[in-house]
C-alpha positions in Angstrom: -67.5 5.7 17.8 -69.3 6.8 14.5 -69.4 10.4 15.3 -65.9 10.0 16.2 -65.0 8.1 12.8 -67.7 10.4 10.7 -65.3 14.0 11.8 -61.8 12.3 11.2 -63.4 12.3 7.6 -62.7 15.9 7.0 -58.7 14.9 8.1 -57.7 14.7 4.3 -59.3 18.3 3.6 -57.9 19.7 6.7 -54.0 18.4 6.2 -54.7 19.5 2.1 -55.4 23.2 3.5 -53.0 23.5 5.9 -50.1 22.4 3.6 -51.2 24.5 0.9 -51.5 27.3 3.0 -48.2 26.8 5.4 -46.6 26.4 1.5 -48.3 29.9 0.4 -47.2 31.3 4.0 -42.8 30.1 2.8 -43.7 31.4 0.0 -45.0 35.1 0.8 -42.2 35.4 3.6 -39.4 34.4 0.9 -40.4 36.9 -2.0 -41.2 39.1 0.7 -37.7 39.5 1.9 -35.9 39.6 -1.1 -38.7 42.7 -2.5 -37.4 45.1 0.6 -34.0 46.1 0.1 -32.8 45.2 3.7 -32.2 41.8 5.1 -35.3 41.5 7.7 -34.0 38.2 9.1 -30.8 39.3 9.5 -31.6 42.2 11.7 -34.6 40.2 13.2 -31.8 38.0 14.8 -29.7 41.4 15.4 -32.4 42.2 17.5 -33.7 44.8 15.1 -37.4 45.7 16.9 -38.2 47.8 13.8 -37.4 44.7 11.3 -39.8 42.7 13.4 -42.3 44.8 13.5 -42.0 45.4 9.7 -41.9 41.9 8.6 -44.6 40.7 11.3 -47.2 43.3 10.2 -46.7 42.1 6.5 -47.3 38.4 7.9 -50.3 38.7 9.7 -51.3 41.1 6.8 -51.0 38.4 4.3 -52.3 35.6 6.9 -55.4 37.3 8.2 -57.1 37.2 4.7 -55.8 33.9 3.7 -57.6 32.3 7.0 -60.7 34.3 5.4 -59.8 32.6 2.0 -59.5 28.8 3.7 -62.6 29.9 5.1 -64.8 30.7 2.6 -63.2 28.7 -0.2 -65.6 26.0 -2.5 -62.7 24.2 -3.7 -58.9 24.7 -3.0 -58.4 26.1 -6.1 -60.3 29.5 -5.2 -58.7 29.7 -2.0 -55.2 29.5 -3.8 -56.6 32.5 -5.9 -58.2 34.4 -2.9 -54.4 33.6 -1.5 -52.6 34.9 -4.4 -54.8 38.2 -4.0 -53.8 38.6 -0.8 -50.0 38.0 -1.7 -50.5 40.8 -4.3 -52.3 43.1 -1.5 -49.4 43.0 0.8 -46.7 43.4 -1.6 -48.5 47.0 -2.8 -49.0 47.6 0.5 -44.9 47.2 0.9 -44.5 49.3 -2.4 -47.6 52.3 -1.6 -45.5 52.8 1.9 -42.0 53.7 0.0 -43.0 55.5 -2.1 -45.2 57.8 0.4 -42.7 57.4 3.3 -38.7 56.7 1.0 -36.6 57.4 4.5 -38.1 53.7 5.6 -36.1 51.9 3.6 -33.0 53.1 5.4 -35.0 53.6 8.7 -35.8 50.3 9.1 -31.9 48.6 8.7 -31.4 51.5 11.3 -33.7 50.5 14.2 -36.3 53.5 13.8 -39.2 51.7 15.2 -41.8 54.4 13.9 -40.5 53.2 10.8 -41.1 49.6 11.4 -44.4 49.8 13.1 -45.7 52.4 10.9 -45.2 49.7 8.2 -46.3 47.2 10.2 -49.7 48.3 10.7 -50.4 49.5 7.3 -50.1 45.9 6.4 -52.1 44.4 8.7 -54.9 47.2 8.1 -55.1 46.3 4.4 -55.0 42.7 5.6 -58.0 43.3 7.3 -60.0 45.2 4.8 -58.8 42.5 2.4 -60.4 39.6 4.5 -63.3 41.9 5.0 -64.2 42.4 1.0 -63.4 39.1 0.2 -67.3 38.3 -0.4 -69.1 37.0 -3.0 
């Protein structure tokens, strides 16, 4: 019973993290949205394939790193600022693709999956390099 008792300890830290992060997860998904000039929920629920693929790229972009940041964090504070890098990351990442490829912004709303994948990926890839050089 005291091993059992000793790992419920780390509960507290755990449910700390995990709010912090869900909050920074809202948070990235709401500026997100309103930073691309078409409505990705909207034509999510439209059935827009391109839109998901846009929008989910950017998410596990932006998540993949901030797991890397819980992980590796000393203190909450640094993981909120490992977090906010990532945030930063993704958003460039957004703003890098329009201005190299401007015909997504209207491919998107338009259902040209290239479009949304294409975006898609480029997120996630600079999620991953992200999590990767997050070293000290």
């Amino acid at each position: 019973m005291g091993v059992l008792f000793e790992s419920m300890l780390g509960v507290p830290a755990f449910l700390t993290y995990f709010a912090a992060t869900l909050a920074m997860v809202v948070l990235f998904i709401a500026i997100y949205i309103r930073v691309t000039p078409y409505p990705e929920l909207v034509l999510i629920r439209e059935g827009n394939v391109a839109a998901a693929c846009s929008l989910a790229g950017a998410l596990f972009g932006f998540v993949v790193p901030l797991a890397r940041s819980v992980a590796q964090s000393v203190n909450l504070v640094d993981m909120l600022s490992w977090g906010a890098v990532a945030f930063v990351v993704q958003l460039l990442v957004y703003l890098c693709v329009r201005m190299a490829m401007p015909g997504i912004v209207t491919g998107i709303p338009e259902g040209k999956v290239a479009h949304g994948l294409f975006l898609g990926a480029m997120s996630l890839a600079a999620g991953l390099l992200n999590a990767a050089c997050m070293t000290y």
